[in-house]
C-alpha positions in Angstrom: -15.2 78.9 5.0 -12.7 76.6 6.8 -11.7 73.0 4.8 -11.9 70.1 6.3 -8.3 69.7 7.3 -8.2 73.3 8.8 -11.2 72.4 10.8 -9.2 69.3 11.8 -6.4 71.2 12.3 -8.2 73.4 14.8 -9.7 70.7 16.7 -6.7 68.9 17.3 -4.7 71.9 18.1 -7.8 73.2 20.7 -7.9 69.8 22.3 -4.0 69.4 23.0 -3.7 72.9 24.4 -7.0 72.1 26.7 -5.1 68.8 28.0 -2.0 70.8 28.4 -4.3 73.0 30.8 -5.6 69.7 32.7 -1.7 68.5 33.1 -0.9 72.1 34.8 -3.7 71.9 37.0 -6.6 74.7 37.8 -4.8 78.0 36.9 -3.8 77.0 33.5 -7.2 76.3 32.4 -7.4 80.3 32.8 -3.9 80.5 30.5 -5.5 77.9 27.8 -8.9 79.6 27.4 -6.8 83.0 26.7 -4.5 81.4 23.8 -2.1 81.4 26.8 0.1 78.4 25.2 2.3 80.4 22.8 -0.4 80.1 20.1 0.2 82.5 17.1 -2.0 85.1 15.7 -3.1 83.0 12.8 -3.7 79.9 15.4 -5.6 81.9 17.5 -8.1 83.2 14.3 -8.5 79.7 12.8 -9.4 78.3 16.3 -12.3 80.5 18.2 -12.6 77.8 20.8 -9.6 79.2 22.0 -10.7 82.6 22.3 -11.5 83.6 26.1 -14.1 84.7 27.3 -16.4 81.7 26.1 -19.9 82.1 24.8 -22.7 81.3 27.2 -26.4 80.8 26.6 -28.6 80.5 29.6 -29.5 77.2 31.4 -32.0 75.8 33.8 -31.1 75.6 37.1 -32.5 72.4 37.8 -31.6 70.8 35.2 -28.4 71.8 35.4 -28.3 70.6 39.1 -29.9 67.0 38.3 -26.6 66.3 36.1 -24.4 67.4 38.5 -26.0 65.2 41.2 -26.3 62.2 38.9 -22.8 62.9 37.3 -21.2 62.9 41.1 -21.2 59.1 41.2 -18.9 59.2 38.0 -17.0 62.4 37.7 -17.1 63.5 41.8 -17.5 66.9 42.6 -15.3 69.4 40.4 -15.8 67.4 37.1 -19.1 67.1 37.6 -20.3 70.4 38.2 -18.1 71.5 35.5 -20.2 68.6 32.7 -23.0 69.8 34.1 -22.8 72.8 32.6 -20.4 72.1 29.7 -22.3 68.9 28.4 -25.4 71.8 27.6 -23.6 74.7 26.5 -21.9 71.7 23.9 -25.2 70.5 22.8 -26.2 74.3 22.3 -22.8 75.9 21.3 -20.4 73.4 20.4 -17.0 74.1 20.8 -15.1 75.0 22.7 -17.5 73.0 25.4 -17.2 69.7 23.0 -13.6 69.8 23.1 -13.1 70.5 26.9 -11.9 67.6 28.7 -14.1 67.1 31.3 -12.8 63.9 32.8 -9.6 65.3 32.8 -10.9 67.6 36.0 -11.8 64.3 37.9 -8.8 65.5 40.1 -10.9 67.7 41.5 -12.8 65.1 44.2 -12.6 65.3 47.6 -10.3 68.2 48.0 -8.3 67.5 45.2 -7.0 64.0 44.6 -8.7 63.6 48.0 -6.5 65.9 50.4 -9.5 67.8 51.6 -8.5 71.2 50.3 -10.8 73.5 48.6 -14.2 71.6 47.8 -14.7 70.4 44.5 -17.9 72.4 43.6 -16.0 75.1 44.6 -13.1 74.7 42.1 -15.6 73.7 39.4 -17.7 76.5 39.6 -14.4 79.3 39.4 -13.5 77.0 36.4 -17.0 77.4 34.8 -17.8 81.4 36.0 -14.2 82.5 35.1 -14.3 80.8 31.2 -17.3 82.3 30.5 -17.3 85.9 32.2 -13.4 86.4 31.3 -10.6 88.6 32.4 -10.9 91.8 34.1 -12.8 94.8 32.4 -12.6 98.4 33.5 -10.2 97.1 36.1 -13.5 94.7 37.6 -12.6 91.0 37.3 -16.3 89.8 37.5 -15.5 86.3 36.7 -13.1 85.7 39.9 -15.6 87.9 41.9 -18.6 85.4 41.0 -16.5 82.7 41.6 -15.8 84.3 45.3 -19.2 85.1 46.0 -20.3 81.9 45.2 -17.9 80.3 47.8 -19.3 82.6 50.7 -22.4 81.4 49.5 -21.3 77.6 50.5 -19.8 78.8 53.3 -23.0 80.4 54.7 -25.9 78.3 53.9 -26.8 75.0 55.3 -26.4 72.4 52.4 -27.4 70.6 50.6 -30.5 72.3 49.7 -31.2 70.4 46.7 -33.4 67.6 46.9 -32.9 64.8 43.3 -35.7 63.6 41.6 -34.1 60.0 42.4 -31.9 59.6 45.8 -29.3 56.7 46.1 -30.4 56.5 49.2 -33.8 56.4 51.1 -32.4 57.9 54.5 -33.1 61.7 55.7 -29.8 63.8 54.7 -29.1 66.5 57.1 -28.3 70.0 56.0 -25.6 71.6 58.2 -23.6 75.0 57.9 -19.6 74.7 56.8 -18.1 78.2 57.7 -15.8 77.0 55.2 -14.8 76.5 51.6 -12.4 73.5 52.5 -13.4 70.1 51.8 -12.6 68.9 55.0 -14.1 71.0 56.8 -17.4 71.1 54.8 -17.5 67.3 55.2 -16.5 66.8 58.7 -19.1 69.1 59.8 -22.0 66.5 58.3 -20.5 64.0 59.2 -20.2 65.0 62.9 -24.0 66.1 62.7 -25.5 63.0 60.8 -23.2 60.3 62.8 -22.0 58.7 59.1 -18.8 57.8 58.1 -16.9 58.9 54.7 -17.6 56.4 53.1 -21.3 56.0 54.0 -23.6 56.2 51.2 -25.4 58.6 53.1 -22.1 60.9 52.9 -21.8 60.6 49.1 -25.3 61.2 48.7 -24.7 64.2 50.9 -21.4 65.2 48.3 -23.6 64.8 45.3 -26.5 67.2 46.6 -23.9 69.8 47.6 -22.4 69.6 44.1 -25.6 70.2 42.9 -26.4 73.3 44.9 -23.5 75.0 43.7 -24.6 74.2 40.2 -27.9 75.5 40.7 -26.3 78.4 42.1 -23.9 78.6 39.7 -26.4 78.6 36.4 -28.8 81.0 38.6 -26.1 83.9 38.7 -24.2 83.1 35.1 -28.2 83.9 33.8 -28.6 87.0 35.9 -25.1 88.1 34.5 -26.3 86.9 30.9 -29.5 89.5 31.1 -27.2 92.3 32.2 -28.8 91.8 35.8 -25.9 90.7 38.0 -24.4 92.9 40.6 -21.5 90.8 42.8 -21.3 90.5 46.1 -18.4 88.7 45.6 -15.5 89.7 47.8 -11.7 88.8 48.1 -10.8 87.9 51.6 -7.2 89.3 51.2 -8.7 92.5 51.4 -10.5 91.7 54.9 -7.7 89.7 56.0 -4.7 90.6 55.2 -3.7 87.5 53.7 -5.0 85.0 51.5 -7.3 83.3 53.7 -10.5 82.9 55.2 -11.6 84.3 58.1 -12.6 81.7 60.5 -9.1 80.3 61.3 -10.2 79.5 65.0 -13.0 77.0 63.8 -10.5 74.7 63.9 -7.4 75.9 65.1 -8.1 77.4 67.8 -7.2 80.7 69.1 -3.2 80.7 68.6 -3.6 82.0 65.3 -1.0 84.0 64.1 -1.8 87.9 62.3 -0.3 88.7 59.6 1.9 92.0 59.1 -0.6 94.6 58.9 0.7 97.1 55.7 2.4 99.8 56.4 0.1 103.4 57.2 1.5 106.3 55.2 2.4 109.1 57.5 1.6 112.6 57.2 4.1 115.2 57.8 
């Protein structure tokens, strides 16, 4: 049994290595969850929290979603989806969900720190799925898959589809079809369709239902994956592509899109 200073020890160390991750952004939360900061062998067995992959216990879906909406007005879209699934699998689990910084992820909104890249929800969700299904196994890595398929997902269905309990805001919110994973994109397509602003209340309202979506989604296929009942769909794009991209370039710009070098064909002789 651990003493009181080792277990102090431990929770200091876990919570300066998880900030270390929010400092370096998105893929070091990946390098932290792994014991990826130098950590030695003893460090690594008095501190579980920093084991990788991270337990998981099954959630409700729309429970899980009505935090994420609610938590949207205080965290945005990244650090909210990631609470909303953190803040339960703390109050189940504990650590290494109690220690994790979520606020810290607040950089997250609106495309990250609000250049309309990749949406929020989408960043969250890889965060979440990829902690708790861990690296790559038998050559599979499940985790980044999820995370994929989740985002063709988003790109295909017309969002939001959730619906809160309580709205901050009594007007009709249109649902409308992305084609994309990008911020930018995602939003400028509502707002073309519902004639709002950005900074309509109608549009956060719209943000905060999105967010929620992808949380419901999110807890829906981390359960299926929990009962041994998940098969991905999850694809990467460099493999239809090419290159790291998607694959509806002319959405916006148009058809002077350049190709990438195709590989090269092994020849026969």
């Amino acid at each position: 049994m651990s003493t009181g200073t080792e277990k102090q020890t431990c929770e200091n160390l876990s919570r300066r290595n998880l900030l270390k991750g929010a400092v370096l952004g998105v893929a070091g939360t990946a390098a932290v969850a792994s014991g990826g900061w130098a950590l030695s062998e003893a460090q690594a067995k008095s501190c579980p929290a920093l084991k990788w992959p991270w337990p998981y216990e099954k959630l409700d879906p729309a429970k899980t979603a009505e935090i994420a909406h609610d938590e949207y007005y205080r965290l945005e879209c990244g650090a909210s989806l990631i609470y909303s699934v953190f803040s339960q699998l703390a109050e189940k689990i504990g650590d290494p969900y109690a220690s994790f910084p979520v606020e810290a992820f607040a950089f997250l909104g609106a495309g990250v720190d609000t250049w309309g890249t990749i949406c929020g929800a989408n960043s969250g969700e890889n965060i979440v799925t990829n902690l708790i299904i861990g690296p790559k196994t038998n050559g599979v890595e499940l985790g980044r898959l999820m995370g994929s398929e989740i985002m063709q997902w988003y790109c295909d269905t017309a969002l939001p589809d959730y619906v809160p309990k309580v709205s901050k805001v009594k007007a009709e919110i249109p649902k409308t079809v992305s084609s994309s994973p990008l911020c930018h994109v995602s939003v400028g397509v509502w707002m073309a369709a519902a004639k709002k602003p950005l900074g309509s209340p109608e549009r956060k309202e719209r943000c905060a239902r999105v967010t929620a979506s992808v949380a419901y989604k999110t807890v829906e296929l981390l359960n299926a994956w929990k009962d041994g009942k998940y098969v991905t769909k999850g694809v990467f794009p460099a493999k239809l592509y090419h290159i790291d991209a998607q694959g509806n370039c002319d959405q916006c710009h148009g058809t002077n899109v350049p190709s990438p070098p195709m590989p090269e064909k092994t020849v026969k002789s």
